[in-house]
OpenMM code with the backbone's topology and positions (N, CA, C; nanometers):
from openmm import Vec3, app, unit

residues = "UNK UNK UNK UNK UNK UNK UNK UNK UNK UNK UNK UNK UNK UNK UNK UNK UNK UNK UNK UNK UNK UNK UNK UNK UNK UNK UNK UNK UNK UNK UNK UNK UNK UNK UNK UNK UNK UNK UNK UNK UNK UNK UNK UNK UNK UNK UNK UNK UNK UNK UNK".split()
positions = [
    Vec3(5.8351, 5.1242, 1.1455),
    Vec3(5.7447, 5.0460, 1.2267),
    Vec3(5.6089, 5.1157, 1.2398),
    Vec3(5.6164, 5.2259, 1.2216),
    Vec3(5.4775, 5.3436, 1.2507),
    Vec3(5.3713, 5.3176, 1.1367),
    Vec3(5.4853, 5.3284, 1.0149),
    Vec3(5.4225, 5.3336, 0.9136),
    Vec3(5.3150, 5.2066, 0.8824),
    Vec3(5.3969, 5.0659, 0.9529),
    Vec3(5.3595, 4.9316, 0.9348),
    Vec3(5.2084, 4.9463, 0.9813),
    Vec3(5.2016, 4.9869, 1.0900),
    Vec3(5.0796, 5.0220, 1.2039),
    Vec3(4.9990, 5.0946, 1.1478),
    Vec3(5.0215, 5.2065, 1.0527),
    Vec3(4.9291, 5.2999, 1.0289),
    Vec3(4.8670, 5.1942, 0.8837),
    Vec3(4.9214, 5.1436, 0.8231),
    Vec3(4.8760, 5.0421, 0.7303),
    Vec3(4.7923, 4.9329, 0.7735),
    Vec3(4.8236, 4.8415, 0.8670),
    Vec3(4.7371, 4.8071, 0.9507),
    Vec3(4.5784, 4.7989, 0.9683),
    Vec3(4.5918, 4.9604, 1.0612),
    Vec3(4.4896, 5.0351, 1.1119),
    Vec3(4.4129, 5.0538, 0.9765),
    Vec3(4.4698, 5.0926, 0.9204),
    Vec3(4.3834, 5.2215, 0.7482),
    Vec3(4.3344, 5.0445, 0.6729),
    Vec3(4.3669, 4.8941, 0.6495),
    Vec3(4.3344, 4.7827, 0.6408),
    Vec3(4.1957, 4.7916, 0.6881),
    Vec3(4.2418, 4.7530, 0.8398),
    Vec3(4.1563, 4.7282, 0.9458),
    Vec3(4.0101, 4.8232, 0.9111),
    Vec3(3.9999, 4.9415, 0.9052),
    Vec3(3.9444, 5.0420, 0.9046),
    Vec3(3.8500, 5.0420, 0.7547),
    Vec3(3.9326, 5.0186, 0.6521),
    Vec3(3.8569, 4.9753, 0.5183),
    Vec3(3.7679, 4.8301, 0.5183),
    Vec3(3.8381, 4.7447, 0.6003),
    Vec3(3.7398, 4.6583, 0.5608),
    Vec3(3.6441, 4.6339, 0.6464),
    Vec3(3.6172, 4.6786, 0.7849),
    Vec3(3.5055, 4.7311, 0.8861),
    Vec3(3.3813, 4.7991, 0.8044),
    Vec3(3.4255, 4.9069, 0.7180),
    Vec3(3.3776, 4.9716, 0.6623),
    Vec3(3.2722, 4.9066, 0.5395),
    Vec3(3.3562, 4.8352, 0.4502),
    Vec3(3.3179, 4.7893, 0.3336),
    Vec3(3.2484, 4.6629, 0.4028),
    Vec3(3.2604, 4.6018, 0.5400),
    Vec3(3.1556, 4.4669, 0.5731),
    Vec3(3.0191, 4.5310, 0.6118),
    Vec3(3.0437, 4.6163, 0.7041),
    Vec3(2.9225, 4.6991, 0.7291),
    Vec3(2.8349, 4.7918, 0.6544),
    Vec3(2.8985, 4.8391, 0.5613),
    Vec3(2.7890, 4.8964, 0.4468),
    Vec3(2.7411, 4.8500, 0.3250),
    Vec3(2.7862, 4.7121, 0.3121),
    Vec3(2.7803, 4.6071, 0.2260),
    Vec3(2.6251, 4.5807, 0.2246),
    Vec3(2.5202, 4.5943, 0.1090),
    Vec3(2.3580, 4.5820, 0.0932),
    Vec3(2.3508, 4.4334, 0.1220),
    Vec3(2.4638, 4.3376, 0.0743),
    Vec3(2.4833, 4.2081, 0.0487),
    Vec3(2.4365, 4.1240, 0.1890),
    Vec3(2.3346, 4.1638, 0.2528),
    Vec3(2.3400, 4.1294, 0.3757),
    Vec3(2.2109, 4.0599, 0.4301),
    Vec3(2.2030, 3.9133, 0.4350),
    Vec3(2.1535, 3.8049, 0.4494),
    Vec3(2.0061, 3.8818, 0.5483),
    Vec3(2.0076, 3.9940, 0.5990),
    Vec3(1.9079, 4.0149, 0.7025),
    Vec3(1.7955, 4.1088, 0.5810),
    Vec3(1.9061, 4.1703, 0.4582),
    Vec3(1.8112, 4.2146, 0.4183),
    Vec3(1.6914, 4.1651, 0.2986),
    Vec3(1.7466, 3.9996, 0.2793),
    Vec3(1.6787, 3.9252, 0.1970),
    Vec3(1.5389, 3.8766, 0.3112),
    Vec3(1.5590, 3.8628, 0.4451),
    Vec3(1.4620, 3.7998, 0.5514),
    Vec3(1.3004, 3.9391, 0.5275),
    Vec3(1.2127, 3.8507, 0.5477),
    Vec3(1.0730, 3.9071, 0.5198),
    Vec3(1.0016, 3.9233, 0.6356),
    Vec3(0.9754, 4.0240, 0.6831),
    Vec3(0.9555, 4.0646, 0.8529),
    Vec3(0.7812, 4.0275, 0.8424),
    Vec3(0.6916, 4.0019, 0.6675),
    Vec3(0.5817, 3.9730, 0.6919),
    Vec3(0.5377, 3.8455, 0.6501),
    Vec3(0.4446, 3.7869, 0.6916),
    Vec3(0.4088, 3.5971, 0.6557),
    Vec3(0.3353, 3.6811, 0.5195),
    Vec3(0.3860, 3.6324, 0.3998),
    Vec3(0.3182, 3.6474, 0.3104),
    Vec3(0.3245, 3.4929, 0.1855),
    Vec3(0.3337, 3.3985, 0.2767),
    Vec3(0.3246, 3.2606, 0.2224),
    Vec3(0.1500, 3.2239, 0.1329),
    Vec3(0.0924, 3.2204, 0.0718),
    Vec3(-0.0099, 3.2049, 0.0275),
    Vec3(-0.0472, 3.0120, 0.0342),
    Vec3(-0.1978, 2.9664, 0.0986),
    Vec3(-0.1957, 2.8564, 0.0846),
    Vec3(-0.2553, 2.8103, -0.0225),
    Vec3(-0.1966, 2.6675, -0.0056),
    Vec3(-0.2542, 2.5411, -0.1447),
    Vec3(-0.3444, 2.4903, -0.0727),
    Vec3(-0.4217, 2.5071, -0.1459),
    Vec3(-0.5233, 2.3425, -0.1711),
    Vec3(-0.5150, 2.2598, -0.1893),
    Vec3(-0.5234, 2.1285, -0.1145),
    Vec3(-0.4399, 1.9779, -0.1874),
    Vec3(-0.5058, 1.9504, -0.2832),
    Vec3(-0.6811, 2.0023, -0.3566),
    Vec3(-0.7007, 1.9430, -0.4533),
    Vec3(-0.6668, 2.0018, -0.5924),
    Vec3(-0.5403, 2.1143, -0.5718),
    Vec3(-0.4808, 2.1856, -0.6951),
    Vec3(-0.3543, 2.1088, -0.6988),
    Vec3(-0.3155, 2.0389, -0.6187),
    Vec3(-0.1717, 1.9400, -0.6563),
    Vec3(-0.1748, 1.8227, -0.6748),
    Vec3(-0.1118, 1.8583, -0.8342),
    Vec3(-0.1470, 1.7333, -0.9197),
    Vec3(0.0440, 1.6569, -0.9076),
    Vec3(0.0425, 1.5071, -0.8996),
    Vec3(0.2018, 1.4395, -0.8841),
    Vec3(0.1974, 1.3687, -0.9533),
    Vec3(0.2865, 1.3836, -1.0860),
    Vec3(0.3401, 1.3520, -1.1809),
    Vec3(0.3284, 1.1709, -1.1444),
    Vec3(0.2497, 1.1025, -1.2767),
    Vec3(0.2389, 0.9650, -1.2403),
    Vec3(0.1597, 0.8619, -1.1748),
    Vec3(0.0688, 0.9830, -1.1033),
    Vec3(-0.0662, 0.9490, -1.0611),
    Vec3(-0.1417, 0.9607, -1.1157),
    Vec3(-0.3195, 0.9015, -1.1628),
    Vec3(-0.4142, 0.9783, -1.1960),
    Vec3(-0.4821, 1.0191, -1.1056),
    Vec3(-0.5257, 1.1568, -1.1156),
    Vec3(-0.6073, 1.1896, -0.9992),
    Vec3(-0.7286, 1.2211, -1.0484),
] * unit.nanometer
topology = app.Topology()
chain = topology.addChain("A")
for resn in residues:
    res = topology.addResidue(resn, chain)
    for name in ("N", "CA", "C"):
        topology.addAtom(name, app.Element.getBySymbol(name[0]), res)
């Protein structure tokens, strides 16, 4: 029964581990600076119009 527990725990313990040091992590794709660049509406050209 000890053993069951210590398997468990050593589970438990690996995958705490492997979620938290994982790079794979959605906060580190987020961009802490506005670096959006603007358009000009008279550089967008829509397919089917003449402009």
């Amino acid at each position: 029964m000890k053993l069951r527990n210590y398997l468990y725990a050593a589970v438990v313990l690996t995958s705490v581990t492997f979620v938290s040091c994982n790079p794979d992590s959605i906060a580190d794709e987020d961009n802490p600076y506005q670096t959006e660049q603007k358009i000009k509406k008279k550089d967008v050209k829509i397919p089917g119009q003449n402009n």
